[in-house]
N, CA and C atoms as a LAMMPS dump frame, in Angstrom:
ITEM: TIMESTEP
0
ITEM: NUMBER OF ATOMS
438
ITEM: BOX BOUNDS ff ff ff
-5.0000000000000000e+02 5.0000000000000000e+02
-5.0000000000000000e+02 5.0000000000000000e+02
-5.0000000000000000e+02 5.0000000000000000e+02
ITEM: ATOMS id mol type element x y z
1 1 1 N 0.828 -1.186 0
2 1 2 C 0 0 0
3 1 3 C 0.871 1.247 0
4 2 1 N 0.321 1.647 -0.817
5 2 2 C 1.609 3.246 -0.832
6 2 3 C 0.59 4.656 -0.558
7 3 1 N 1.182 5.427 -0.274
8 3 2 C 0.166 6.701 -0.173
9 3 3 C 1.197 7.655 0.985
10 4 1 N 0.101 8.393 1.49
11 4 2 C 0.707 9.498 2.263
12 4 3 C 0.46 9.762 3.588
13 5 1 N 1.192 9.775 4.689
14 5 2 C 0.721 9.981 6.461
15 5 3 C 1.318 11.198 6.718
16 6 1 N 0.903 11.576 7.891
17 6 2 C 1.275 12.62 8.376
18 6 3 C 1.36 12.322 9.949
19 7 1 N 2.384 12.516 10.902
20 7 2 C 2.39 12.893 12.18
21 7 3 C 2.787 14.001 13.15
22 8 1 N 2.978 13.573 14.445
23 8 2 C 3.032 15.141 14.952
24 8 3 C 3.981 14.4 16.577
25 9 1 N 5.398 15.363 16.507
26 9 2 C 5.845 15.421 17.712
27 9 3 C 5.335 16.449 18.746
28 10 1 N 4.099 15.965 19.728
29 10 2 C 3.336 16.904 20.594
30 10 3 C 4.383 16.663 21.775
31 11 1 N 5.067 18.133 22.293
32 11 2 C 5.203 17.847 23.937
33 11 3 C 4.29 18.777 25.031
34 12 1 N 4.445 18.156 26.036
35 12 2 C 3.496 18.768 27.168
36 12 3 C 4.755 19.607 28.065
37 13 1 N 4.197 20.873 28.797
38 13 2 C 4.969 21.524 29.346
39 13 3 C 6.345 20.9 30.144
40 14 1 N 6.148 20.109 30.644
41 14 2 C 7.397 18.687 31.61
42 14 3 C 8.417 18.478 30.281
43 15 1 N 8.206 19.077 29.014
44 15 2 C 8.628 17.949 28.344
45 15 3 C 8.555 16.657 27.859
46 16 1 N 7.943 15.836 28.071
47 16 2 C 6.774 14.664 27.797
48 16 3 C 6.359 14.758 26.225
49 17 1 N 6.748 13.356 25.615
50 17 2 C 6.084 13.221 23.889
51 17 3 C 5.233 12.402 24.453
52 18 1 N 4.078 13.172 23.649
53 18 2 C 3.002 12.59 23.411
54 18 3 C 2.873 11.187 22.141
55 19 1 N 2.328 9.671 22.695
56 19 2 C 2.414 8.728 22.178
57 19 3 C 0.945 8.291 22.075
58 20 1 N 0.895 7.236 21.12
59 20 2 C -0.423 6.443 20.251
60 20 3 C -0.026 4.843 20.551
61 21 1 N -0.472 4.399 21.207
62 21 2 C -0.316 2.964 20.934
63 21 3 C -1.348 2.293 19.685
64 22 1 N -0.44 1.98 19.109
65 22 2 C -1.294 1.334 17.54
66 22 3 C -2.083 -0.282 17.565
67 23 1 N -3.575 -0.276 16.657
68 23 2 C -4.229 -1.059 17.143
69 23 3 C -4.048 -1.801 15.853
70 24 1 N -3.268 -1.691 15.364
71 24 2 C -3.806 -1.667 13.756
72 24 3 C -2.541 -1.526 12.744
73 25 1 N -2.48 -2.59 11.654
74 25 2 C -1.119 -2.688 11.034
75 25 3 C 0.101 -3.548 11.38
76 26 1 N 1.051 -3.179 10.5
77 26 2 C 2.17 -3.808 10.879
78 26 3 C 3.279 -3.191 12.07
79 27 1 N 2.711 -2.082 12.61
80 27 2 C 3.052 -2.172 14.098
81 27 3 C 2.046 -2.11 15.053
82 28 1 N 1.226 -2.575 14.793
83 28 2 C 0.027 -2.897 15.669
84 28 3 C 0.941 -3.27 17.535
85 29 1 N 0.648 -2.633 18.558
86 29 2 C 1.097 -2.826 19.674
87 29 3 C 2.23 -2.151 20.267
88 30 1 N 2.692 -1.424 19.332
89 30 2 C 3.652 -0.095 19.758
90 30 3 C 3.262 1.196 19.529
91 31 1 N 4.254 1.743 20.607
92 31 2 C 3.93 2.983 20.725
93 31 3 C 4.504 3.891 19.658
94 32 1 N 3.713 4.961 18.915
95 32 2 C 4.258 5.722 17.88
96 32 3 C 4.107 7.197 18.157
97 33 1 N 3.976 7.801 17.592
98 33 2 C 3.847 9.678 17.216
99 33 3 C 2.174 9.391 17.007
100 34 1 N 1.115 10.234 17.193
101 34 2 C -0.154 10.187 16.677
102 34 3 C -0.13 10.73 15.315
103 35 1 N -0.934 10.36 14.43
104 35 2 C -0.816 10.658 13.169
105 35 3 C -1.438 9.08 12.139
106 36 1 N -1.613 9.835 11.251
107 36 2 C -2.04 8.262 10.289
108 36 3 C -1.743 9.176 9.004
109 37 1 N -2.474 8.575 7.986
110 37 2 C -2.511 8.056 6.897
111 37 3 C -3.277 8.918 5.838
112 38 1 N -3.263 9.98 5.267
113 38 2 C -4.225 10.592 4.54
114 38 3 C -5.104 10.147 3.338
115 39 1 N -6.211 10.606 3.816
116 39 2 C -7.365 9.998 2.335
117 39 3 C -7.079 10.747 1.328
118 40 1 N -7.631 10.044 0.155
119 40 2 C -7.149 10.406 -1.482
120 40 3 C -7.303 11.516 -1.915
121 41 1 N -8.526 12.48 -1.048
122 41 2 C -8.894 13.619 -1.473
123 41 3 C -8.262 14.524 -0.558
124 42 1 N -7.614 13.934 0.562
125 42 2 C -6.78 14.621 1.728
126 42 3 C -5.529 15.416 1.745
127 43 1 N -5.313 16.819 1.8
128 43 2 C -3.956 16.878 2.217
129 43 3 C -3.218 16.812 3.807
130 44 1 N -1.771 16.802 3.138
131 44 2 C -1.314 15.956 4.776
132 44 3 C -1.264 16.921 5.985
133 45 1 N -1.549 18.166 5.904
134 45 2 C -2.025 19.116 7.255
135 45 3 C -3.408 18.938 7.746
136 46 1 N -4.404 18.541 6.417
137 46 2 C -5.689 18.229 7.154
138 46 3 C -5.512 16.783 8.019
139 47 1 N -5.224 15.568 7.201
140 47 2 C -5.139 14.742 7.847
141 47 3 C -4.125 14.453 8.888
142 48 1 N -3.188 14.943 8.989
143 48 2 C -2.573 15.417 10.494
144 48 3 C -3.434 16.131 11.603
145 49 1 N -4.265 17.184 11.266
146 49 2 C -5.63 17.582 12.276
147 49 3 C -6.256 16.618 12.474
148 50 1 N -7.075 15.958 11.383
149 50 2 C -7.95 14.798 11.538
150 50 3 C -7.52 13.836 12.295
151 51 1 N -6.371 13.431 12.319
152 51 2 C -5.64 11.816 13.133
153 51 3 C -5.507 12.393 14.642
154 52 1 N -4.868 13.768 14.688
155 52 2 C -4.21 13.814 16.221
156 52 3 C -6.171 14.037 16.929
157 53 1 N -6.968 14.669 16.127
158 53 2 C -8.291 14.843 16.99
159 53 3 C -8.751 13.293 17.089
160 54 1 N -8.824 12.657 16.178
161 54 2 C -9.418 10.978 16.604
162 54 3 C -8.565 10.526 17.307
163 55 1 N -7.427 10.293 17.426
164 55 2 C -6.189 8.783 18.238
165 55 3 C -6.545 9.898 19.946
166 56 1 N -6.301 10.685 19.498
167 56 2 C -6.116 11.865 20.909
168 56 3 C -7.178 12.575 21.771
169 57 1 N -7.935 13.314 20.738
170 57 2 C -9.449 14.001 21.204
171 57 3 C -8.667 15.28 21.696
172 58 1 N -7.158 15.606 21.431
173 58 2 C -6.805 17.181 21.384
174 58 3 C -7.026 17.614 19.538
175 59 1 N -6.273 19.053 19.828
176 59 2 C -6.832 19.864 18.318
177 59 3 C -5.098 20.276 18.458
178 60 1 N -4.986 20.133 17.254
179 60 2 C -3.636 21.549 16.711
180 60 3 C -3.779 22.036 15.463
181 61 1 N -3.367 23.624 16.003
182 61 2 C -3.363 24.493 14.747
183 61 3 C -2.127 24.834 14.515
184 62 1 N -1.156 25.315 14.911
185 62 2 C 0.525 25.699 14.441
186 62 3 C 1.099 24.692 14.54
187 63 1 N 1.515 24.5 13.5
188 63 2 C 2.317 22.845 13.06
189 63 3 C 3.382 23.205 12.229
190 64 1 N 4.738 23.146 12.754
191 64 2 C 6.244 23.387 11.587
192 64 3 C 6.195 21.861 11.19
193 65 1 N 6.5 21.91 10.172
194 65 2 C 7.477 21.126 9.387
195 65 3 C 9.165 20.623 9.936
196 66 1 N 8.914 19.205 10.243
197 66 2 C 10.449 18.673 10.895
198 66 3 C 10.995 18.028 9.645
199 67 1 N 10.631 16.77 9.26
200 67 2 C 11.56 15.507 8.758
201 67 3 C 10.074 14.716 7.74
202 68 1 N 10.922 14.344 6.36
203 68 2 C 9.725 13.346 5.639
204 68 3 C 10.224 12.035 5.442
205 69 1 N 10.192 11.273 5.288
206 69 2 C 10.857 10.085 4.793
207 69 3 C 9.73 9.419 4.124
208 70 1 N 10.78 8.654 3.638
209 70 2 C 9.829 7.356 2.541
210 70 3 C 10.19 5.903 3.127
211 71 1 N 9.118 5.623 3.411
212 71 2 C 9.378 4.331 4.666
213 71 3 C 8.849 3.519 4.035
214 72 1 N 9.417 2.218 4.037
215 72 2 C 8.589 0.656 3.601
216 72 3 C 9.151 -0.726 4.358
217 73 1 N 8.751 -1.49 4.116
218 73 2 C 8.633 -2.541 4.97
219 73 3 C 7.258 -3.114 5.681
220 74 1 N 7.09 -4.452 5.837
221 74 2 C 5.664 -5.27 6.485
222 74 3 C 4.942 -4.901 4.987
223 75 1 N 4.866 -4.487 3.922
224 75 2 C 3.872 -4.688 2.894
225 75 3 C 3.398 -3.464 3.305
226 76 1 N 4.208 -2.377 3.447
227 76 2 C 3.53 -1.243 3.176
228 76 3 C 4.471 0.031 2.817
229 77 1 N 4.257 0.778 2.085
230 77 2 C 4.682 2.275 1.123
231 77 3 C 4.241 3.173 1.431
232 78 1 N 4.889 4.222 2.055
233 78 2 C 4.343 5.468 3.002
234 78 3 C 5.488 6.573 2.508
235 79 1 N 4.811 7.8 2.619
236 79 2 C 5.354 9.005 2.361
237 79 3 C 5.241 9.589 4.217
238 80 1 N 6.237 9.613 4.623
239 80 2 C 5.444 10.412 6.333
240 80 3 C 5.925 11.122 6.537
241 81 1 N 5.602 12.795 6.673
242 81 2 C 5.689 13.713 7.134
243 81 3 C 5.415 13.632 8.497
244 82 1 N 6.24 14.542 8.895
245 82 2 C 6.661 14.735 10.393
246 82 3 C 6.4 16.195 10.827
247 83 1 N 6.066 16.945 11.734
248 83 2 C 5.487 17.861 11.78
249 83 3 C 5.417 18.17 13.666
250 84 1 N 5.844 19.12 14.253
251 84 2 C 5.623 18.946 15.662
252 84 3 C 4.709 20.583 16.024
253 85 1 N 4.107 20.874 17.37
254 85 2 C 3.217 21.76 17.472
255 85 3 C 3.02 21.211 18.497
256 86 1 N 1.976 22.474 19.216
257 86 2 C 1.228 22.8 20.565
258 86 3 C -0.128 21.809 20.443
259 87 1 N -0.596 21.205 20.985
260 87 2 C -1.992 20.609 21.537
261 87 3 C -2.754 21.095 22.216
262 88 1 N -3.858 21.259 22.013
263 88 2 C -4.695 21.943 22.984
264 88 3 C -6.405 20.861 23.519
265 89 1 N -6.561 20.953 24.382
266 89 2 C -8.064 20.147 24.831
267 89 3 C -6.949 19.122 26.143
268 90 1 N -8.265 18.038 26.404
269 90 2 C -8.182 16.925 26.823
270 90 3 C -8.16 15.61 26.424
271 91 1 N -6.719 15.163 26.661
272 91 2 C -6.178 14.093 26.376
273 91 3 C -7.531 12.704 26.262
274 92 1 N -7.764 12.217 25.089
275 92 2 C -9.041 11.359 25.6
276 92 3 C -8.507 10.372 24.307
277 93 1 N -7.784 9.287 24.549
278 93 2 C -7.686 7.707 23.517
279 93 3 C -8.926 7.545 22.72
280 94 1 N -8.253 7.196 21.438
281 94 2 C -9.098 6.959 20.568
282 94 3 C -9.935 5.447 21.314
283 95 1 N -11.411 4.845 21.32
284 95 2 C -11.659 4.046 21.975
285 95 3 C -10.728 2.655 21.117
286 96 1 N -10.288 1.892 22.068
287 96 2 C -9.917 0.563 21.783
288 96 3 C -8.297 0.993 21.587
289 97 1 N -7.618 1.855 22.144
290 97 2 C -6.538 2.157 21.853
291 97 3 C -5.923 3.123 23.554
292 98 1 N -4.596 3.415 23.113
293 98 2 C -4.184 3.841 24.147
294 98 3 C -3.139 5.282 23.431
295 99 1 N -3.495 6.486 24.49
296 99 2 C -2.623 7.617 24.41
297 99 3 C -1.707 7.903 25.86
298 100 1 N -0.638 8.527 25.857
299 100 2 C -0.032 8.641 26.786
300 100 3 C 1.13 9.482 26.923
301 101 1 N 1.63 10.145 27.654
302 101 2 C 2.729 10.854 27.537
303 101 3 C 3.795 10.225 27.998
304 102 1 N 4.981 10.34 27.775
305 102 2 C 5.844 9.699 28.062
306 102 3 C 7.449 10.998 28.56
307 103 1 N 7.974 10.353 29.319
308 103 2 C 9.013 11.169 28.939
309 103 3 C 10.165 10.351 27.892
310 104 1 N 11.107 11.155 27.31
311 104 2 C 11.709 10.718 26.391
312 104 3 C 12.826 9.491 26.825
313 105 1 N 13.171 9.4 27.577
314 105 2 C 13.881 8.841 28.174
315 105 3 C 12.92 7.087 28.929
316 106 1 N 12.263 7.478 28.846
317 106 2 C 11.106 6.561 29.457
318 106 3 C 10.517 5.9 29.143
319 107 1 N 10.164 5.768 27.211
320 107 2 C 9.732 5.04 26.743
321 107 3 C 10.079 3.558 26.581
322 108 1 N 9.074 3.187 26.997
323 108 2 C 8.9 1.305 26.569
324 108 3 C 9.41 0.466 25.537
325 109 1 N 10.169 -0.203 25.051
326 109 2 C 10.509 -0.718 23.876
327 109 3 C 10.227 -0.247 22.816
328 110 1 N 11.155 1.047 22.363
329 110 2 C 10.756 1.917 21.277
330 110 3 C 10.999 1.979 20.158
331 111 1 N 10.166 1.446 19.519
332 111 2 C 9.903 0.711 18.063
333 111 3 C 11.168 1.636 17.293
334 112 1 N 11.697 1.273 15.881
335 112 2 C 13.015 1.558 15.512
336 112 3 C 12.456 2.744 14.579
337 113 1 N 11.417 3.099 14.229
338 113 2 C 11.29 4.192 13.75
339 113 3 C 10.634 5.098 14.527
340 114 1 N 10.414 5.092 15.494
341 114 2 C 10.409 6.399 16.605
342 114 3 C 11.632 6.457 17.048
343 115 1 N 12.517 5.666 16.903
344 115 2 C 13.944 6.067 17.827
345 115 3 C 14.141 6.88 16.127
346 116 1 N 13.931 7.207 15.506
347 116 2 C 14.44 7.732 14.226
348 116 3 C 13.703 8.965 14.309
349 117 1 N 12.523 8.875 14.481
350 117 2 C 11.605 10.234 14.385
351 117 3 C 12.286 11.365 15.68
352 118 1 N 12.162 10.49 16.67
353 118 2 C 12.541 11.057 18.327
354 118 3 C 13.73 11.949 17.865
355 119 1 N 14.98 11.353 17.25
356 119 2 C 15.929 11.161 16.982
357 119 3 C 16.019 12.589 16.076
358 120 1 N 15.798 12.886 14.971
359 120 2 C 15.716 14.129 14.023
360 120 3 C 14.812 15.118 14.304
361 121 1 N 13.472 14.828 15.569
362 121 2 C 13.081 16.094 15.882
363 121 3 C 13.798 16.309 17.104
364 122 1 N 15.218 15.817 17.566
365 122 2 C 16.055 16.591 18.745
366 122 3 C 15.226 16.343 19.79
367 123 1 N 14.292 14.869 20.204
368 123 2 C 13.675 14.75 21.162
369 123 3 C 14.175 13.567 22.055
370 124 1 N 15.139 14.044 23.065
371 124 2 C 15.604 12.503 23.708
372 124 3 C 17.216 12.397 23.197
373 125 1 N 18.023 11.418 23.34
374 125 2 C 19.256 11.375 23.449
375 125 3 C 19.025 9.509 22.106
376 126 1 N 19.587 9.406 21.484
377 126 2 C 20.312 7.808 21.055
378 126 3 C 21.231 7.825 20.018
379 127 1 N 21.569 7.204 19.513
380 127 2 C 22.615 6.737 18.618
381 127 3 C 22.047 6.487 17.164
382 128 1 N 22.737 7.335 16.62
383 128 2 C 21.886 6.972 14.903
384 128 3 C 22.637 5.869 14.134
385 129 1 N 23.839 5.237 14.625
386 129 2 C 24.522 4.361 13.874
387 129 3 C 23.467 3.444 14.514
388 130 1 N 23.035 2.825 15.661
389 130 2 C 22.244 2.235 16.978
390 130 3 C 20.586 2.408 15.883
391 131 1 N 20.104 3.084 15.528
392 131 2 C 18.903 3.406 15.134
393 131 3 C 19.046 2.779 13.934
394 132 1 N 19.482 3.235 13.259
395 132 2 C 20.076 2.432 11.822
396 132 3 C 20.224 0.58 11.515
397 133 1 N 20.699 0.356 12.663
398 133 2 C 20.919 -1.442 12.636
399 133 3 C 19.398 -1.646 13.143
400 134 1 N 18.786 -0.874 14.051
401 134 2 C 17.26 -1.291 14.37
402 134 3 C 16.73 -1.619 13.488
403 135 1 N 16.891 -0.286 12.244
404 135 2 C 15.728 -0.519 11.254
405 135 3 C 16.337 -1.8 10.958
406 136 1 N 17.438 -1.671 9.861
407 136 2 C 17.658 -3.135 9.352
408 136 3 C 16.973 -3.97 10.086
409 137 1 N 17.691 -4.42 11.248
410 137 2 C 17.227 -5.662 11.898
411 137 3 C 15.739 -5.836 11.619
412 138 1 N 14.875 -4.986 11.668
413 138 2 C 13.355 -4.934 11.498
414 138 3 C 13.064 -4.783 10.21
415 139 1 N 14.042 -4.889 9.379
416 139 2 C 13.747 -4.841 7.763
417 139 3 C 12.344 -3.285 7.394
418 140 1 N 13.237 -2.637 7.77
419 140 2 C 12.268 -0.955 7.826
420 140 3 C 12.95 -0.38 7.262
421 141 1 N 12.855 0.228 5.739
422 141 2 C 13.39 1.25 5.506
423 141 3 C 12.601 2.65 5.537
424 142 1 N 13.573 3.677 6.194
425 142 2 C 13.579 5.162 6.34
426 142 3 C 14.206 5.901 5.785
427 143 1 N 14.017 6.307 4.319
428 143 2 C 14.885 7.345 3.892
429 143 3 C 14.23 8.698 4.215
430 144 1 N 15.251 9.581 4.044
431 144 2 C 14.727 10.801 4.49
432 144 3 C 14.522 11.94 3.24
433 145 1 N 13.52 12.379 2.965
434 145 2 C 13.595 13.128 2.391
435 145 3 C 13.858 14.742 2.331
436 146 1 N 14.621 14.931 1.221
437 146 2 C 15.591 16.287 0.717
438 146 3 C 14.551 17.444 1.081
């Protein structure tokens, strides 16, 4: 499946990234960035609003531009924009799913392309030679786009 996502590095005043545990896909059960997948008629700032209000039940309006890559692996083709900003409302999980803040340092077995995302929006401390053998090992490619 190829197409286009969009996500969002949200932090909370502590410093704390805001995380999505995924119900769905080929990382179904880890924790990611909130964000999905844009529809055909979608562009990727709307559907970056649209995903962080469903997975989350917050709103954002000022959103920079971080990092894009072209990611594949598990049978799937993604364009993902990366994008970080302010949140506003109450934190409320999409139902059948889980949201949470984390501090950076704190996260749970962190899937090899959030140590990549974490990693280029300057969120948290790791090793990009270290991030790099992840993906491999997980047969994930992340290129980044120019």
């Amino acid at each position: 499946m190829a197409g286009i996502a969009a996500i969002a590095v949200i932090r909370d005043e502590r410093g704390r990234v805001l995380l999505v545990q995924q119900t769905r896909g080929p990382f179904a059960g880890s924790w990611l960035l909130p964000g999905g997948r844009a529809g055909d008629d979608e562009s990727a700032g709307h559907a970056l609003v649209r995903e962080i209000r469903e997975e989350t039940g917050l709103t954002m309006e000022d959103v920079t531009y971080v990092a894009g890559y072209r990611t594949s692996g598990g049978g799937y083709d993604l364009t993902v924009l990366m994008y970080r900003g302010p949140a506003s409302g109450t934190l409320v999980a999409e139902r059948g799913s889980d949201a949470r803040w984390f501090d950076p340092a704190a996260i749970p077995d962190r899937h090899p392309a959030l140590r990549r995302q974490l990693f280029d929006a300057a969120v948290g401390r790791d090793d990009e030679r270290a991030i790099d053998a992840a993906l491999a090992a997980a047969e994930i490619r992340m290129d980044r786009l120019a």
